[in-house]
C-alpha positions in Angstrom: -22.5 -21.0 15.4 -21.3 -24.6 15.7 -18.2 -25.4 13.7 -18.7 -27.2 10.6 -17.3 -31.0 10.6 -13.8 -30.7 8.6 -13.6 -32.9 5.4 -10.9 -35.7 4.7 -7.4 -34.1 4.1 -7.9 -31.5 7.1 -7.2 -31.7 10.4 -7.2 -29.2 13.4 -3.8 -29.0 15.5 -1.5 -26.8 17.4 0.6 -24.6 15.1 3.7 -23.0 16.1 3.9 -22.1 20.0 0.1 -24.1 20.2 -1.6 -21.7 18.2 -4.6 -23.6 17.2 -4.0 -24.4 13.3 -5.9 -26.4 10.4 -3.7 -28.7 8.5 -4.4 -29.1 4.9 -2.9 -32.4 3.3 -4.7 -33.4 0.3 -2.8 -35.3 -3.4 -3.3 -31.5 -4.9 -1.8 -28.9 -2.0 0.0 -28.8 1.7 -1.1 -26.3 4.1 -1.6 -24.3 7.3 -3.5 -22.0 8.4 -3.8 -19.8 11.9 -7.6 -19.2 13.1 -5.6 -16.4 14.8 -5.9 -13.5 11.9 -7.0 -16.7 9.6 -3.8 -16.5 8.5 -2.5 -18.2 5.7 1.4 -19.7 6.9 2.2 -21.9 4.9 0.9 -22.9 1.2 2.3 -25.9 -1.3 1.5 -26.9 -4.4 2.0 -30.4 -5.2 5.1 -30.9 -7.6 6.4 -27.3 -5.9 8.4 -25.8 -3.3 6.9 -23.2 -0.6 4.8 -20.7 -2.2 4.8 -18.2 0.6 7.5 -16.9 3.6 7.2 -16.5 7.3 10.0 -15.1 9.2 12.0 -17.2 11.4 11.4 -14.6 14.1 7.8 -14.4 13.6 6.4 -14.0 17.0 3.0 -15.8 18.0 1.6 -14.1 20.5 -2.1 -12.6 20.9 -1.9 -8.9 20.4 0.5 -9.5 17.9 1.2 -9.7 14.1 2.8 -12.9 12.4 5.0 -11.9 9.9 4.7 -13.8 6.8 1.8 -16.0 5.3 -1.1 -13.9 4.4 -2.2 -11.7 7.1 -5.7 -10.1 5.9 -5.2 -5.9 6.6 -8.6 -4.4 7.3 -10.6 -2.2 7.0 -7.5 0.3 6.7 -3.6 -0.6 5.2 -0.8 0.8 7.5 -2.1 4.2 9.7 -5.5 4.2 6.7 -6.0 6.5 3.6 -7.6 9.0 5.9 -5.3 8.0 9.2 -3.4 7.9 11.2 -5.6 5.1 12.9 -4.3 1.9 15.3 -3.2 -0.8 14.9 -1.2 -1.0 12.2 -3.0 -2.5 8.8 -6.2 -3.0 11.0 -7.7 -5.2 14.0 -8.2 -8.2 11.6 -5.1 -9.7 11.6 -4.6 -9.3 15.5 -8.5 -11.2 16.1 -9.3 -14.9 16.4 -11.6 -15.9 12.9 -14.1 -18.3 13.3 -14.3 -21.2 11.0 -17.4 -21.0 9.1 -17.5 -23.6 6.5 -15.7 -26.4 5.9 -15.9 -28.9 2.2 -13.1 -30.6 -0.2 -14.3 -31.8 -3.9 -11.5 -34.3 -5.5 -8.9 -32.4 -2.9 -9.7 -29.1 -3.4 -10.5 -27.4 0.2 -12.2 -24.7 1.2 -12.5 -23.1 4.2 -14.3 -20.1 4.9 -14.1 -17.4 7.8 -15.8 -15.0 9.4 -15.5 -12.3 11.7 -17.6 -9.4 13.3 -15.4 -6.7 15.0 -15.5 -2.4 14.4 -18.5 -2.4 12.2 -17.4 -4.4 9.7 -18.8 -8.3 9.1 -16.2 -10.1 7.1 -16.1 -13.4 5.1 -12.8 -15.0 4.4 -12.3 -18.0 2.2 -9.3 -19.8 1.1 -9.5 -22.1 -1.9 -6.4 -24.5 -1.6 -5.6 -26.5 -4.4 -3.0 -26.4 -7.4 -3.4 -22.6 -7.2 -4.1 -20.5 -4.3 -7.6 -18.4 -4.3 -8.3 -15.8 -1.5 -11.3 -14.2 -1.5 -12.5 -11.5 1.4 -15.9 -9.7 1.9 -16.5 -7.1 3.8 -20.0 -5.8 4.7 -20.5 -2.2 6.7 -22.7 -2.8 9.6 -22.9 1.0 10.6 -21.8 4.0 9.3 -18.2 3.1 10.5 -14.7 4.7 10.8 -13.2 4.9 9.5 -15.0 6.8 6.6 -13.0 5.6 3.9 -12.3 1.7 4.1 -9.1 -0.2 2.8 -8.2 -4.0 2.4 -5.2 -5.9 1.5 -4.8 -9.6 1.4 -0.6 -9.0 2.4 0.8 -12.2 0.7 4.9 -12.5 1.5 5.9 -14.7 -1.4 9.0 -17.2 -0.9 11.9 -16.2 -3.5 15.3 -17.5 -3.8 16.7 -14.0 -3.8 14.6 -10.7 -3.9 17.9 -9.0 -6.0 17.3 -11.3 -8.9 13.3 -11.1 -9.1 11.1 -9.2 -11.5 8.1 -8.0 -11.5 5.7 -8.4 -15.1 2.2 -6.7 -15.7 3.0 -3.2 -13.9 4.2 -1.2 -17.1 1.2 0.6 -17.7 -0.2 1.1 -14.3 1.0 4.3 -12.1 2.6 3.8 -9.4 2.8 5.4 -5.7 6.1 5.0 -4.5 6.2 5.2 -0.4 9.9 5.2 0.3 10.7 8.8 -0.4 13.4 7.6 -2.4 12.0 6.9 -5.8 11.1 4.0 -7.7 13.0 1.5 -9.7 12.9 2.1 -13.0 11.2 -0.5 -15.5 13.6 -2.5 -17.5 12.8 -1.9 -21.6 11.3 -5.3 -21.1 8.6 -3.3 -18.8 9.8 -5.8 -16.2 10.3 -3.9 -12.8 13.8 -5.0 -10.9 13.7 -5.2 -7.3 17.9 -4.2 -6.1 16.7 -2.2 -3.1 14.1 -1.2 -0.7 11.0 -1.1 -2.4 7.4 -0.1 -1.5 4.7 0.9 -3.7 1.2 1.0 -4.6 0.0 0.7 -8.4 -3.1 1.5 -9.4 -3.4 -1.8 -12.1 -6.9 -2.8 -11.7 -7.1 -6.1 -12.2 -4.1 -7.4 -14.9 -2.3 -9.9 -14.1 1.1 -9.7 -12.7 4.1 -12.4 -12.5 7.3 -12.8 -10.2 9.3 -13.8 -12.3 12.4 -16.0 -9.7 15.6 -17.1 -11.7 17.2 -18.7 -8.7 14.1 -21.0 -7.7 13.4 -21.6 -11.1 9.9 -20.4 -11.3 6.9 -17.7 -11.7 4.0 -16.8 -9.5 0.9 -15.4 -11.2 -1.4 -13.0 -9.4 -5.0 -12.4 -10.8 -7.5 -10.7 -9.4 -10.9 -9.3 -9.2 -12.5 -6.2 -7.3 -9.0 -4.8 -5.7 -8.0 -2.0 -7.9 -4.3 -1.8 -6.2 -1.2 -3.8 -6.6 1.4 -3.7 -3.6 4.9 -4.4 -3.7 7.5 -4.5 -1.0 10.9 -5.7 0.2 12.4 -3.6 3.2 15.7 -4.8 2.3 16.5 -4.8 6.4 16.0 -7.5 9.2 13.6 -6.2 11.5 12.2 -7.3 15.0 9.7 -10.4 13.7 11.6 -10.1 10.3 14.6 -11.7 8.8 16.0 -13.6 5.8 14.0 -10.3 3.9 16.2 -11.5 0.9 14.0 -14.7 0.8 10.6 -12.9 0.3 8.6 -10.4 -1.6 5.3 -8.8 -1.3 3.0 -9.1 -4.0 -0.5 -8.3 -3.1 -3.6 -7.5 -4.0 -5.7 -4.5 -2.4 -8.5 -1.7 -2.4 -5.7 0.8 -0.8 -4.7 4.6 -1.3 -6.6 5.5 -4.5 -8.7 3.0 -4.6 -10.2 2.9 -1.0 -14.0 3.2 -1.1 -16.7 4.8 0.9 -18.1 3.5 3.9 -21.9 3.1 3.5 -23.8 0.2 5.8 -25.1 -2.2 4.4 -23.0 -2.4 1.3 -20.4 -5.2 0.3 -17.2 -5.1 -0.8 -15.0 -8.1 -2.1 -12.0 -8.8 -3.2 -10.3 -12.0 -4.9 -6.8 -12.8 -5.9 -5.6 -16.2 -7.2 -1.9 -17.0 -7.5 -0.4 -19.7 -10.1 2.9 -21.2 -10.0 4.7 -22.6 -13.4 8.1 -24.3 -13.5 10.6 -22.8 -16.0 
């Protein structure tokens, strides 16, 4: 496949440690995205700060994940619902996407991926513009492993500090909580604190949730469509490729746990979420 000729407002160049990058500048968004993993790393609304986090030690290196951005986990989350399987979260963020479509309409740009790796055929696109709109299909080519499939787009949202943040839109939705050490209880306002290592899975189908960030002054909507999971984590500890964890949350929409679905070839699967961001 020939690549498709990139519309005004985006540019290919090298990206941090010559990765090669497309640059999206238009009067409606900033951008930049990784055709390694066709990872999301940076995202800005016009009239806004930085809508999403990478760590300062994020390593770029092939065979390795970038922390931050929006790395796209597929077709399993962590080890898989029916694990443990390798690597972590999935070979799609760790392969090289091809960039299959390219347009921009009054500075809107979309650019769509695709990649064809384990069975699967998947279709990524990114709609960059006053909101951010990630959208990934997945289509079985064989009767694949693993048997039950999972997919997360992992978005690490920028916050000014991940103690002060609150989570909306979770209050009636169950909850899995992966740390061994309970959840956080709801406030009566059914908003859900964040004052120490957090890491769960909520079943919300597809209601809306909001961060809702005193220090920057600001909320992030997430909508979404098809994923019938909500994830939510801070690890509250530097890591390797992660520090300055108090400047990021996880809020991300998936098909994971519970709602993982049956592997059968030929059938699609797609998920969408759209985040928002509004000025207090």
């Amino acid at each position: 496949m020939s690549a498709p000729q990139l519309p005004v407002g985006v540019s290919q160049v090298a990206g941090p440690d010559g990765f090669p990058c497309l640059r999206v500048e238009t009067p409606l968004c900033g951008a930049l995205v990784s055709l390694y993993g066709a990872q999301l790393l940076s995202f800005t609304p016009a009239g806004h700060t930085h809508l999403l986090w990478l760590s300062p030690k994020a390593v770029f290196a092939e065979g390795t994940a970038i922390r931050g951005g929006v790395p796209v986990c597929a077709p399993w989350f962590g080890p898989g619902v029916a694990g443990p399987l390798s690597p972590s979260h999935g070979p799609c963020r760790l392969s090289t996407w091809e960039l299959a479509d390219a347009d921009s309409d009054g500075g809107a740009v979309a650019l769509v991926f695709a990649l064809e790796t384990g069975g699967f055929a998947y279709r990524y696109r990114l709609g960059l513009s006053h909101a951010l709109t990630l959208e990934l299909s997945i289509t079985a080519l064989d009767e694949a492993v693993p048997p039950l499939a999972e997919a997360a787009l992992h978005t690490y949202l920028r916050v000014g500090d991940v103690s002060q943040v609150s989570v909306s839109g979770l209050a009636s939705a169950t909850a899995e909580d992966k740390t061994g050490k309970g959840l956080t209880s709801l406030s009566e306002d059914g908003l859900l604190p964040i004052p120490a290592h957090t890491d769960a899975v909520f079943s919300t189908g597809d209601a809306a949730r909001t961060v809702h960030d005193p220090v920057l002054g600001r909320s992030i909507t997430l909508t979404s469509q098809g994923a019938g999971s909500t994830i939510v984590w801070n690890p509250y500890q530097d890591g390797p490729d992660l520090s300055e964890w108090q400047k990021m949350l996880c809020l991300e929409s998936g098909s994971v746990t519970s709602s993982a679905w049956p592997v059968r070839k030929g059938e699609t699967k797609t998920i969408r979420a759209r985040y928002e961001v509004r000025a207090f």
